[in-house]
Each structure stands twice: as C-alpha cells, then as structure tokens.
C-alpha positions in Angstrom: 22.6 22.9 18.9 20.4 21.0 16.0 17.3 23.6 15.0 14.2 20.9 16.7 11.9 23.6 17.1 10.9 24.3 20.8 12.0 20.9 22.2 14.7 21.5 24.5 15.7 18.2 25.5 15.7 14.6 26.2 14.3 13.0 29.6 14.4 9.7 30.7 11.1 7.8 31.2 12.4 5.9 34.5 14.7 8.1 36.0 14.2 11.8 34.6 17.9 12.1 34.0 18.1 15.0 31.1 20.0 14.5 28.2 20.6 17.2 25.2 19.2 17.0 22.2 21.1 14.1 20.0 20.7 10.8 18.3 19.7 9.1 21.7 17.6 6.9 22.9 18.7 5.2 26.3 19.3 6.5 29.1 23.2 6.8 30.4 22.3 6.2 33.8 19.7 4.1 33.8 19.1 2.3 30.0 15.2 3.5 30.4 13.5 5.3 27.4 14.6 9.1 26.4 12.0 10.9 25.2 11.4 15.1 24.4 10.8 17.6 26.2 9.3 20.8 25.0 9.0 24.9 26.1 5.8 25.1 24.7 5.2 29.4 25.9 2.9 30.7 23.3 1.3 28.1 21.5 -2.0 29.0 20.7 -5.3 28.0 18.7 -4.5 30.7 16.5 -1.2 29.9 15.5 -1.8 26.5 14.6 -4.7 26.9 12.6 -2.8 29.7 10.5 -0.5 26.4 9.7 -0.8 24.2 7.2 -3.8 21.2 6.5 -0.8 18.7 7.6 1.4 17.4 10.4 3.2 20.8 9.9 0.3 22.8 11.3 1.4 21.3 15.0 5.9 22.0 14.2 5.5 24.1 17.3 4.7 20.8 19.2 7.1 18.7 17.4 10.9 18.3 17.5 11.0 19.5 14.0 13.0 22.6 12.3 11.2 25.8 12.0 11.5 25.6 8.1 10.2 21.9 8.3 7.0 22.7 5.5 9.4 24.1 3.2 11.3 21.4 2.8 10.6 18.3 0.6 8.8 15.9 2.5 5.2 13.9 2.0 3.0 16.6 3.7 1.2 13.7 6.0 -1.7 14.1 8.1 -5.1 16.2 9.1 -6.8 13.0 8.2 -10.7 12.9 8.1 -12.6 12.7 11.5 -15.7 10.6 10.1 -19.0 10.8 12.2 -20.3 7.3 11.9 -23.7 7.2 13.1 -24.5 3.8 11.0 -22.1 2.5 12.7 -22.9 3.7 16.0 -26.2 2.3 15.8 -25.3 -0.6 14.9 -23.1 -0.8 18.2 -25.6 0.8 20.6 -23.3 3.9 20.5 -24.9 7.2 21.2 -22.1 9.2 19.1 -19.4 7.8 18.1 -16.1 8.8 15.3 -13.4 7.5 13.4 -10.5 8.8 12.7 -9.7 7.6 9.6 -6.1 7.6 8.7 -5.9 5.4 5.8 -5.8 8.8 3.7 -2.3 9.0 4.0 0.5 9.9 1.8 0.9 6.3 1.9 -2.5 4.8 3.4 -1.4 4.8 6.9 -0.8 6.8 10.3 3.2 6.0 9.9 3.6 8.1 7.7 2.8 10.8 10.8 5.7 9.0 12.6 8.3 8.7 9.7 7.4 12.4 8.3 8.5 13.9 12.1 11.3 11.1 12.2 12.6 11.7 9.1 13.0 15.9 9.2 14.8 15.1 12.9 17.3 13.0 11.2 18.1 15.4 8.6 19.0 18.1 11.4 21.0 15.7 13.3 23.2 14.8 10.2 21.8 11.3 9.4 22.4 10.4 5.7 19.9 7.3 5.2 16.5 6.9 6.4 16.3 3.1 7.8 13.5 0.8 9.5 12.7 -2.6 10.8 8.7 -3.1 10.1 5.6 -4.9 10.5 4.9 -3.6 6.2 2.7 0.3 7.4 6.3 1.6 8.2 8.3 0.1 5.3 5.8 1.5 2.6 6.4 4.9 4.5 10.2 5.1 5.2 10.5 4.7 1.6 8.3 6.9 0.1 9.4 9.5 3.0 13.4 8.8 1.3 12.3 8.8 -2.1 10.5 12.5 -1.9 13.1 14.0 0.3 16.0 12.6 -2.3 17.8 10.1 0.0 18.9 6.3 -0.1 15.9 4.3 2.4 16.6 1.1 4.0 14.3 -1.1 5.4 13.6 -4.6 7.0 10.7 -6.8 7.4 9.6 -10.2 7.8 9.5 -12.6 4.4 5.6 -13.5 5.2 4.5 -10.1 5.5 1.2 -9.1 2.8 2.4 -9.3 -0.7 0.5 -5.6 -0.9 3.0 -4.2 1.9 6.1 -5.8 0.4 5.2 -4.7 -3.3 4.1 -1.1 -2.1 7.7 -0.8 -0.6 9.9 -2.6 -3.0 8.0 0.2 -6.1 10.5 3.0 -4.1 13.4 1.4 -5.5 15.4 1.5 -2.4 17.5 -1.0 -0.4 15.2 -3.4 0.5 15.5 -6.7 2.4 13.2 -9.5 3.4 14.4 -11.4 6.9 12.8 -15.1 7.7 11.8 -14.6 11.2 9.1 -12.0 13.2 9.3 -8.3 13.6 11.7 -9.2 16.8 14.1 -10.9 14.8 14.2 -8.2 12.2 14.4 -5.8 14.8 17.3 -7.1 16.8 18.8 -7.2 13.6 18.1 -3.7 12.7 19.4 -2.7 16.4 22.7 -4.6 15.5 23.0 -2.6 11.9 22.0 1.4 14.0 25.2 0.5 16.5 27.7 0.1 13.3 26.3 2.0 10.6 26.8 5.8 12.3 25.0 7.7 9.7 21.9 5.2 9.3 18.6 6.8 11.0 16.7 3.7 12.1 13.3 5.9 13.0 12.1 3.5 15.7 15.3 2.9 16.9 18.3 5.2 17.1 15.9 8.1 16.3 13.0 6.9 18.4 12.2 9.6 20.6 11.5 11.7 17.8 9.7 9.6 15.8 7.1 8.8 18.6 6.3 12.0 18.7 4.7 12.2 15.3 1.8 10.0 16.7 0.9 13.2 18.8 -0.7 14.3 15.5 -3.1 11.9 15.9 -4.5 13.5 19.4 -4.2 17.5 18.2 -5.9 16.4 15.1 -8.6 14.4 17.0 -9.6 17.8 19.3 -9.1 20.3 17.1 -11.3 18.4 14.6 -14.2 18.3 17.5 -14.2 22.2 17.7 -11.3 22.2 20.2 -12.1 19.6 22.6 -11.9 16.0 23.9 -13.6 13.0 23.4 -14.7 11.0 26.4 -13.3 7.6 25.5 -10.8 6.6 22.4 -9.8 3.4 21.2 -6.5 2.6 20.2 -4.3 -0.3 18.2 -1.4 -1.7 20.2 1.5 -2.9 18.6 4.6 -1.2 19.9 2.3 0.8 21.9 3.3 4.6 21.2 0.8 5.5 19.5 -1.5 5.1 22.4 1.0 6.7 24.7 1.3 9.6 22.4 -2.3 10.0 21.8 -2.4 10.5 25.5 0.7 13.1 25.8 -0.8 14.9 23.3 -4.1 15.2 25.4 -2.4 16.1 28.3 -0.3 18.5 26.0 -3.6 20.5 25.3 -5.0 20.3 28.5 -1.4 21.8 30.2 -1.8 24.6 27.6 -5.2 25.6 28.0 -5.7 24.9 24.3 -9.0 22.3 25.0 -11.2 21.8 28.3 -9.2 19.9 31.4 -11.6 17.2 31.2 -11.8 12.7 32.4 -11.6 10.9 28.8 -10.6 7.3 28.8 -8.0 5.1 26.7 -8.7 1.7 25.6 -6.3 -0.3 23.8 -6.8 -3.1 21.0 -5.1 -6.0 20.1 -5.3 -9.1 18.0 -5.6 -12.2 20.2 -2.6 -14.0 18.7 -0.6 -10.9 19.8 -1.9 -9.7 22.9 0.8 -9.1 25.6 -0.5 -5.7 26.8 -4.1 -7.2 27.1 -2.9 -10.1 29.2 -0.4 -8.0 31.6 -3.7 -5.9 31.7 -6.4 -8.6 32.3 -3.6 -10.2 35.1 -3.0 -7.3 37.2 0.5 -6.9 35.7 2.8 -4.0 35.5 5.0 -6.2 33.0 4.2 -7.6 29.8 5.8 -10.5 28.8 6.7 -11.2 26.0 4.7 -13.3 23.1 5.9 -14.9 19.7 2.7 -13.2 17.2 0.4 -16.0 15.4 -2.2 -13.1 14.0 -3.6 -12.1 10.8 -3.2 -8.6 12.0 0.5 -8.4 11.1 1.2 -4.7 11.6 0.0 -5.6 15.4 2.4 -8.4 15.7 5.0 -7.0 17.6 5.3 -9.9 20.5 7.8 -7.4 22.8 5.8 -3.9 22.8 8.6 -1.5 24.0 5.7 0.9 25.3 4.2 -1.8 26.9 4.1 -1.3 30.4 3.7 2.9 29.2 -0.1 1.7 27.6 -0.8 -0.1 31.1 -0.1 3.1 33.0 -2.1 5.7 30.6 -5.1 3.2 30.4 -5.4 2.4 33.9 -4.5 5.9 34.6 -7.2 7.3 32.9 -10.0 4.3 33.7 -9.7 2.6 30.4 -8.9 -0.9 29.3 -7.1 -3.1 27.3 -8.9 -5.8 25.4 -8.2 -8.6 22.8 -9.9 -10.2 19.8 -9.6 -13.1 17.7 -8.8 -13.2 14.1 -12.5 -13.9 13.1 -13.5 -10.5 15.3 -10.6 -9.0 13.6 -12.5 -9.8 9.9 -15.8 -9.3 11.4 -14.5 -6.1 12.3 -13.3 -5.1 9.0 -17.0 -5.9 7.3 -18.6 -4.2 9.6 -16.9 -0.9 9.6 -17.1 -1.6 5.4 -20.9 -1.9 5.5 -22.1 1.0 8.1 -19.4 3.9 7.0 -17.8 2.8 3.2 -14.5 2.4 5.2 -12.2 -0.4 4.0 -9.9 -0.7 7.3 -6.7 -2.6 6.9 -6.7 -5.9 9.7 -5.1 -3.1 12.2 -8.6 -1.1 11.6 -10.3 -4.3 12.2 -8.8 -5.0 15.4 -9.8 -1.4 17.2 -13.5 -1.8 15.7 -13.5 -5.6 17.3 -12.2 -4.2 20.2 -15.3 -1.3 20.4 -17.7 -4.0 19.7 -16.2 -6.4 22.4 -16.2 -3.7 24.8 -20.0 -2.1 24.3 -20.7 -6.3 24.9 -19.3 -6.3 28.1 -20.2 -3.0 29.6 -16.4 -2.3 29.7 -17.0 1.1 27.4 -19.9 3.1 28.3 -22.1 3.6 25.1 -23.4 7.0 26.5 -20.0 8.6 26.3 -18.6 10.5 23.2 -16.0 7.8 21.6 -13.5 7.8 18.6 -11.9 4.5 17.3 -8.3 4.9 15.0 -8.7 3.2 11.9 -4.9 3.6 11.1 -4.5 1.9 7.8 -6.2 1.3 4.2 -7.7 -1.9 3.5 -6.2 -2.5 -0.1 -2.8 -4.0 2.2 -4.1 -6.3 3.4 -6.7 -7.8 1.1 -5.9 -11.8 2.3 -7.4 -11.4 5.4 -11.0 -10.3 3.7 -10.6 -12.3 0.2 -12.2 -15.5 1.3 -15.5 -13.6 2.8 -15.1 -10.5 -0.1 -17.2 -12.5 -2.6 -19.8 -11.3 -5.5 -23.5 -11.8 -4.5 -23.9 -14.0 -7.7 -21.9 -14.6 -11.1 -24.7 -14.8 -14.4 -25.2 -14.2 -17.9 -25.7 -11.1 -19.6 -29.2 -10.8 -19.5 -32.0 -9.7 -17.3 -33.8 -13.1 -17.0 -30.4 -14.5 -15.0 -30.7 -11.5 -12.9 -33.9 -11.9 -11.9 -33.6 -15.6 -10.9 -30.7 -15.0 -8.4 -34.0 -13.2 -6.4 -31.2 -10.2 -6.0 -33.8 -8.1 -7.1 
C-alpha cells in the first residue's frame, strides 16, 4: 500500500463503489468520478497549527505521505486573508475578505493543487509530472518538476497570455503549444495518460488527488477567521473543483468539530463567454452543457467543467448561486479590486469580484452577511486584459510648470 497519509481509499461520486488507493480516476462499474476518502480520528486544532505556514500544516487532511514537508517541493500556500473594508464600502458590504492567493510559489492557487498532486505521484511510482492547462497550471507543474528534480510536461493552447507561456517555458521543461481550446489540449493530454504509463497527468490520471489540494483553500479560509466560517464565499469556476473542494473542506471541519456547524453559502463566478455552470444554473438544469470559451478570462475557459453539475449541487445545496459577467465586468473588476485594496487580480480575480458586485446589485448575496471572494491569481499574467485602460494620468516635461498645468495637482 502507497504511504497517502490517512486517506484510505477511493469512492465513486455516482455510485459509491470503493476502490484502493491507485492511479485511478473512473469508476469500474460505473465511469463516474473517484475521489478520496479519509479516517480523519484525531485531527485536531492543535495539531495543525504545530504544522508548518504551508499546505503541509493540513498533510493530515491530504492524501500525501507523512514525510511530505521534508521532501523537496515548493512549500505552497497559507496565503493572506486580506480584510478589505475599502472595498466593502465601495460594494455596500458590511465585512467583507479576500483571500488572496496570488502569493504563491508561482502567483496562483494551482500551485495548492499541483504541490498535493505532485507528492501523490511520487508515492504511486510516477516518473514525470504532466498537464493540459488554461496557463495558472502550466507555470505550476513546472516549477513543481523543476524543485522536486524531475522532467515536467505540459500542454496548453497557442493563444494563451504571452506572460503564462513565458513563465512556463523559463522551467526548461518539455513544453508544447496545441492550436485549439483547453478541450482540445485536454483530449489530447487524455490520449498521451492512456499510453505513457509512467506520465502523472495531475488533472487527469492523478485527479482525485490533485483536487484535493484546493481543500487548502477552505482550512486556510477558517482557520484564518479564528476557527470559523464565513457566511457566504465566492468562488471562480472553470473546471469547478475548486468550488467543490472549498465546500468538502467546510463540511470536513464541521464533521470534525474543528469550526462551528453553521449555514454559509457558495456562489460561483464565471466569465460570460464561458459560462456553462451559470446557464445550467440560471435554467433549472442538473446538466451543463457544454460551450466552446470566447473570454478574456482564459484560465476560466474550460467550455466542458468536469465538476460541473458537482458546483450546481453544493451551491444550490447550500442557498448560493451561480452568476456570470462580461469581459468589461471582468476588467472593471480587476480596477476596482486595484484601487480599494492594492490587489492586482489576474482576469480570474476579476471575474469573482464582478460576480460580488453583480450579486450585491441584484439582492442575490446579502450584504449583511460575512463574505470572502478568491482572488486566485496575480495580475502581472495577464496584463493584456488591463493594458488598454492601465494608462499614466499625463506624460510632461521635466519641470514643475508642466506639472502644474495637467491640474494633477
């Protein structure tokens, strides 16, 4: 048996068939989602906090090896939890965070995913790290490769952000460009993971474990708040786990008596020109169908969200929503968040703030309520989307009389 901590198995999401612990990701008898299962006896406050400031303060959670801090890896995670009360009032929030996740190894919350993915591979006797990617992932599988000393290989679309395809290729690691969207590249990566045995594709053959790193995000989130939930979170879409995850990990705490049982509610964002969950949502649906992505917020563009109909169930489950914004909301979103709290979001980061303004709007999120939006990524990556608004207030000479007659002063 592979040393993965105190998870004990696999279960299906559909059926609840058990499977052991492995490189799996389907389900034998019915092809639905595997995903872990944990005995969690003896988890305490106590022992966590004597952990490190990382992802590795949580291995008890996590289908990880014991040893997992000692061994070379890029120590992700226990992020800032800002209070943003400039932007609150600017909303008509009464208290309001972000969690600000852009202060990542490598400026984003994958690195969460890939770091949990990455030492669950190793134990299962996977050789290369691999990935098909929207750009946040690429950048992280490769530094994740790099630090732990072996070969990376990752996939993404031609167009993504010049920053995202230069802040992978600087690894040095097999790296290819695909023309087509993050579907095609990962159909093709699904293709490679069934004939290269000893390739861990993290959010494919590996998946289950790799979706469990965005747990993080929810421990992180509570114990940051003194040990307790907020009432309502916001959350990007693009395959959907992380919301999903967010959740388990609430429920996680809860089940262990670590944080109050308590109602909070789950809303999940997404660009408009990718917005499958919010439609199935908005329509009543318990499918979402799929969409081909035409969004500025690339690392959302994932047309065929495999946790999908998973978001729809946690968000109605809990009384949340799931709401949609254009690109314009998207940049708006971006400035605004730049302007009230000094955080440069990514267009991912844009999307979620869009989607708490939209919300707020419409009466759809209760601005009494204790709220936290995920900003999940660093807004150097994608510095397109803001460059034709990003502009100097005036360009003059050198000397004070130029100055004065822009009426800057």
């Amino acid at each position: 048996m592979p040393d993965l901590g105190n998870a004990t198995a696999l279960i299906c999401r559909e059926c609840g068939n058990t499977v052991e612990l492995g490189p799996y990701y389907a389900c034998s008898e019915c092809f639905g989602p595997l995903e872990v299962s944990y005995d969690l006896s003896g988890v305490t406050r106590e022992s966590i906090e004597a952990g490190p400031r990382n992802i590795w303060r949580y291995k008890d959670l996590l289908p990880v090896p014991s040893n997992v801090a000692e061994i070379p890896n890029t120590e992700p995670g226990f992020t800032r939890l800002v209070k943003a009360d400039q932007l609150a009032s600017a909303l008509g929030l009464q208290s309001l965070w972000v969690k600000d996740d852009s202060g990542n190894p490598t400026h984003s919350f994958k690195d969460r995913v890939v770091g949990v993915a990455l030492a669950a591979a190793r134990e299962l006797g996977f050789k290369v790290l691999a990935c098909p990617s929207t750009g946040n992932l690429a950048n992280a599988v490769a530094a994740a490769a790099a630090r732990a000393g072996i070969r990376s290989a990752v996939f993404v679309p031609s167009d993504l952000e010049q920053q995202k395809i230069i802040t992978t290729a600087v690894y040095d690691g097999t790296f290819v460009t695909v023309d087509g969207n993050y579907d095609d590249v990962n159909r093709l990566a699904s293709e490679l993971a069934g004939e290269q045995e000893d390739w861990a594709f993290v959010n494919v053959n590996v998946r289950p474990y790799y979706a469990e790193g965005s747990k993080t995000l929810g421990y992180e989130i509570a114990e940051q708040l003194g040990w307790r939930l907020p009432d309502q979170i916001v959350v990007p879409i693009a395959s959907g786990s992380q919301l999903t995850k967010i959740d388990k990990a609430f429920q996680e705490l809860i089940k262990l008596g670590l944080v109050e049982d308590k109602p909070y509610k789950v809303f999940g964002a997404q660009a408009e020109g990718c917005s499958p969950v919010s439609a199935a949502f908005k329509a009543g649906h318990d499918v979402v169908r799929p969409v081909k992505p035409d969004t500025i917020a690339k690392s959302l563009a994932i047309g065929n969200p495999a946790d999908g109909p998973y978001v729809l169930d946690a968000v109605r489950r809990t009384g949340g929503a799931v709401e949609d914004v254009t690109d314009a909301e998207v940049v708006e979103g971006i400035r605004l968040l730049a302007r009230t709290e000094g955080i440069f979001a990514e267009t991912a980061g844009g999307v979620t703030v869009g989607v708490l303004k939209k919300l707020v709007e419409s009466g759809g999120l209760d601005p009494a309520l204790e709220t936290v939006v995920i900003n999940s990524g660093e807004g150097l990556k994608t510095l397109d989307a803001v460059a034709p608004v990003a502009k100097p207030s005036a360009n003059i000479a050198p000397n004070i009389e130029a100055f004065r007659a822009t009426g800057l002063v």
